[in-house]
N, C-alpha and C positions, 0 to 999 in steps of 0.2 A: 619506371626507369630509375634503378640505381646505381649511385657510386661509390666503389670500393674503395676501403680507407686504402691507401699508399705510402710509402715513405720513400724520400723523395731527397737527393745532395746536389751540390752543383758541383760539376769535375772545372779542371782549368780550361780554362780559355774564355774571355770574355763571350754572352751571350750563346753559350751552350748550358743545356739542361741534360741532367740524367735522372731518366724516368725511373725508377724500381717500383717494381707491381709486385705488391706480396702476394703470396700465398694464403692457403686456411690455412696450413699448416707449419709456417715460420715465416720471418723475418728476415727479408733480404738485406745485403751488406754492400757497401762498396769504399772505396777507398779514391782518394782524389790522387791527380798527379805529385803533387808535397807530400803525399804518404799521410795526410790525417786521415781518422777514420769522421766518417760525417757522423752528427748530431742526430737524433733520429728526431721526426718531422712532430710537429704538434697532433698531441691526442685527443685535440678537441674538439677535429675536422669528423663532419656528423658522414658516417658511413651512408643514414639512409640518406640522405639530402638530394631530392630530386636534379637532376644538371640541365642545366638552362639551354635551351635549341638554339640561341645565340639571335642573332638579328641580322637577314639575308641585306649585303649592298647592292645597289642598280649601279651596273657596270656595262661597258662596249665587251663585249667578248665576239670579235668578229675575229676569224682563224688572219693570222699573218705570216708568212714566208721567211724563215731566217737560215744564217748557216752560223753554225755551232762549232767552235773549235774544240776539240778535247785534251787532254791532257796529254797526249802525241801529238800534239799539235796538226791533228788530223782534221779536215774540213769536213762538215755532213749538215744537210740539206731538212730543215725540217717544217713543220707548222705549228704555231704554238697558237694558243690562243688562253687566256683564263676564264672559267668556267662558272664560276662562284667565290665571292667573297661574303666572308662572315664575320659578324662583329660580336666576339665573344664577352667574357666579365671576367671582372678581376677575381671573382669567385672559380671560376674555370682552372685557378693555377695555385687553390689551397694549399698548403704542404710545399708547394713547388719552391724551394729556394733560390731567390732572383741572385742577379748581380746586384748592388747599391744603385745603379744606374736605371737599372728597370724596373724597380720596386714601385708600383701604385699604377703600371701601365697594362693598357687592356689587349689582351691576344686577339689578334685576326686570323682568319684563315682564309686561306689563299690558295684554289683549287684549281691547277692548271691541267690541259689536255695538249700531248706532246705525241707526233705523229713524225715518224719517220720518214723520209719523203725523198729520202736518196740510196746510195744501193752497201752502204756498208751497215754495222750494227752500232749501237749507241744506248748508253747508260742513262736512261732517264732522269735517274736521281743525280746525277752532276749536272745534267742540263738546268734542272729548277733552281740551280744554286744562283743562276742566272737571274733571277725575278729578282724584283722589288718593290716596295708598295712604300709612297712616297708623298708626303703635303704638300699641299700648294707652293709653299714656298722653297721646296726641293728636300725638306729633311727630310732621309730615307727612313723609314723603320727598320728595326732592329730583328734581325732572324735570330731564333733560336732552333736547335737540333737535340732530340731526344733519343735516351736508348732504352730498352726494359732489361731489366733482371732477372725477373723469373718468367720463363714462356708458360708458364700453366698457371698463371693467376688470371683472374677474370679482368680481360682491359676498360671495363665499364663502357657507359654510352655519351657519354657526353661529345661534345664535338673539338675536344681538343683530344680525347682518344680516336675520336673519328679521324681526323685530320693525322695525327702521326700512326694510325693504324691503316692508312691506305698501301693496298697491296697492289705494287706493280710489278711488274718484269723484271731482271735484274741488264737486260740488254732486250733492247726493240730492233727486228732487223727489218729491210725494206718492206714500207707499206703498214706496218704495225704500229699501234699507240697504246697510250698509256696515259694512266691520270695519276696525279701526283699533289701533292699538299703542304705549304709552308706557316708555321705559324711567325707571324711577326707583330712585334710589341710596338706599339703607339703610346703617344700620351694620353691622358684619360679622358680631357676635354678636348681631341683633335678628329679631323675626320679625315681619313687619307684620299688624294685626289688623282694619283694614278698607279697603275698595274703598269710595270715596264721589264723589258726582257734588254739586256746589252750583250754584247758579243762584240770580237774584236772589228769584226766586220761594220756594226751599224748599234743604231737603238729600236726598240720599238715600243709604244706608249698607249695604255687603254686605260679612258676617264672613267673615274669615277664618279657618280653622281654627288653634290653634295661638297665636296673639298673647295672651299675658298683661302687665300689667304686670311690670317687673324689681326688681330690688333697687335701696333709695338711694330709696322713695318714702314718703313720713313718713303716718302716718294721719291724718286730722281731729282734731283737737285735742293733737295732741301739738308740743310745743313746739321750737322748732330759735336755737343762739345764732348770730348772726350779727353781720358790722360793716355798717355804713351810714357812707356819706360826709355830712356835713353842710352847708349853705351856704356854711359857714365852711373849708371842705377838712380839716375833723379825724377821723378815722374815729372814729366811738362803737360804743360795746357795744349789740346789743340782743337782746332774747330776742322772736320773732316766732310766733305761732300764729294759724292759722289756724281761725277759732271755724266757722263754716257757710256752705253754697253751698245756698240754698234759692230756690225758685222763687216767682217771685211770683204775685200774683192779678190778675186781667183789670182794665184799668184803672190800675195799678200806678202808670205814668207819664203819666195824663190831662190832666195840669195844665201836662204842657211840648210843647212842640212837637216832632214829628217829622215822618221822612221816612214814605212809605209802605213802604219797604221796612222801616224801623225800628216800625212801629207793626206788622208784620205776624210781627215778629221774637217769641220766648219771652224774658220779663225773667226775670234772674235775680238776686239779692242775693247778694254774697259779702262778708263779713263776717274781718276780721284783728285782732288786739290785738299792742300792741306796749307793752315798756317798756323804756327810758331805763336802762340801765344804766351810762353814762358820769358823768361831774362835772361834764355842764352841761348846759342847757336845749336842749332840740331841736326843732326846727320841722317839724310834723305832716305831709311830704310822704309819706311812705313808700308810699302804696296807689299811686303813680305806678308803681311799680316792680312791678305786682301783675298778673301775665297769667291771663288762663282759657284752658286745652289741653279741647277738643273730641272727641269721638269720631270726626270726618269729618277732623280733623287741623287746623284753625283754631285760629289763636291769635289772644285777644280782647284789646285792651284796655278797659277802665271806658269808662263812654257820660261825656263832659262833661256834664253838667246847668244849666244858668242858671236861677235861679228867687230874686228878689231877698227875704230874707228869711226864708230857707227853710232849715232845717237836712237836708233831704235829702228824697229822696219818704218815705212812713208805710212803718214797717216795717223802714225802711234807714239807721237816724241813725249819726251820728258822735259820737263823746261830744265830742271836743274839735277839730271842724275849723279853727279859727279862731286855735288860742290855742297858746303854747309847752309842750311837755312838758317838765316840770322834772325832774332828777335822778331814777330811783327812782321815777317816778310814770310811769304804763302810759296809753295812747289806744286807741280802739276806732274802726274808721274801716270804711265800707261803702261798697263800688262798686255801680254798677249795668251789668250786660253781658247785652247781646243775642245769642240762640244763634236761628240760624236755624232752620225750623220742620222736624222730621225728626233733628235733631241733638242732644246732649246733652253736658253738661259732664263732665269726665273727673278732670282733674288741673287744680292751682290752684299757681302759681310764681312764689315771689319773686326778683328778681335785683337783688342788691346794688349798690349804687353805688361801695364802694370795690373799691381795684384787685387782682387777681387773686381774688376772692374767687368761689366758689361760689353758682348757684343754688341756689334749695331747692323741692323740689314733694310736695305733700299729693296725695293721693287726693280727690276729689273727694266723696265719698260714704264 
């Protein structure tokens, strides 16, 4: 089993790859969105270098029921299920010119079977864009999408050729499937802890074997100091905890307006206290800064609310929205976030506004 030397650029857009497969007989070319011409790849990548079979995960791959909206915003009925996940090497993406972001993380591959199950036709490969493969603590992995250059070069055997070389249909009509293949980048020491398919309609989530949260995640209620930037550019001191992530009851949000996709969503309260440990007054933004991490890998922000009059929906007040935190005195502030139906909240994460400072994320539960 050998693999052919390639050279290999990245085009625009964050986390896209362009594959070019040379030929015996030349050197493919390509040119980015900016119009430079890429760098050609390192000559040191060994052509014979046997490609590694990668490392099969123990996964639920039991088929589940969705419906798919497509880009007509047309509704169709399908079964998906993931079929094989694989734990590839950073060796797998020699040549491959990362983004800065994804440099030293190891490709997965993520091998879905997608069945048609209602009576129009449907494009497989938009539906996989659906998937995501996600850690314990909600960070999703990173997809990348490839393309080739030359169709007559040899695509080698390796399983990231395998994976972007899977041939399906270009449209499935009733009763028809198709299998399909995502590569997504992780970090090097993480283990991803679920396969999830979202759609406007719901979530749906298949464990991985093996994914725990890691070290560096603070329990619920335990308190963590950090700086915040203020209006004024002064960093202050504050001490941030996060008090409860509790679900609300049916109705929760009756009084405001939503979408139907939002009224069809799970509310949840997450609730934070902060106090002012600086020498001046501080203006109560802080829950701006306050994400929900997912089980399916979604990061949420807070729903806006309008509601004139109104210190927040029942159940979910702020003690002090309105008014300055003085010196030494603490606020209690509560969001409202929608977790699609199928999905659940994981991890809860502050991220600071001054400069180089650290996130911080609680356990969700």
């Amino acid at each position: 089993m050998q693999r052919v030397s390639r050279r290999i650029s990245t085009i625009a857009g964050a986390g896209v790859l362009a594959l070019l497969l040379a030929g015996c007989g030349g050197a493919g070319t390509s040119e980015s969105a900016s119009g430079e011409k890429p760098k050609a790849a390192d000559k040191t990548q060994a052509a014979d270098k046997p490609a590694s079979p990668g490392t099969p995960l123990t996964l639920d791959t039991a088929p589940r029921r969705v419906n798919y909206t497509d880009r007509a915003k047309k509704v169709h009925k399908l079964t998906l299920n993931p079929t094989l996940l694989t734990r590839g090497s950073v060796d797998d993406l020699d040549g491959v010119r990362l983004d800065d972001d994804m440099r030293g993380m190891v490709p997965h591959y993520l091998t879905v079977s997608i069945t048609n199950t209602g009576s129009g036709t449907v494009e497989p490969a938009m539906a996989v864009r659906n998937f995501r493969l996600a850690l314990a603590d909600g960070t999703a992995g990173k997809a990348v999408s490839f393309f080739s250059g030359n169709p007559l070069a040899s695509p080698g055997t390796g399983p990231l050729e395998a994976c972007i070389g899977t041939k399906a249909p270009r449209t499935l009509t009733a009763g028809q499937a198709a299998t399909e293949c995502r590569v997504v980048m992780l970090p090097e020491d993480a283990k991803p802890a679920t396969v999830s398919y979202s759609d406007e309609s719901a979530t749906r989530t298949w464990k991985v074997e093996g994914g725990e949260i890691g070290g560096g995640v603070l329990a619920a209620g335990e308190p963590a100091q950090v700086t915040w930037k203020d209006t004024k550019d002064k960093d202050v001191p504050l001490t941030v905890t996060l008090k409860s992530v509790r679900k609300a009851g049916a109705g929760a949000l009756a009084e405001y307006k939503l979408s139907a996709r939002q009224k069809a969503a799970t509310v949840y309260f997450v609730t934070l206290a902060y106090r002012n440990n600086g020498t001046s007054k501080l203006y109560p933004g802080m829950d701006s800064a306050v994400f929900l991490r997912t089980e399916s890998g979604q990061t949420l922000r807070k729903l806006t609310l309008i509601a004139i009059g109104s210190n927040g929906p029942e159940g979910c007040p702020s003690s002090a929205p309105y008014g300055m935190v003085q010196p030494g005195k603490s606020v209690q502030q509560c969001g409202v976030y929608l977790v699609d139906q199928g999905d659940k909240p994981v991890t809860v994460t502050f991220s600071s506004t001054a400069e180089g400072a650290e996130p911080v994320t609680w356990k969700a539960s």
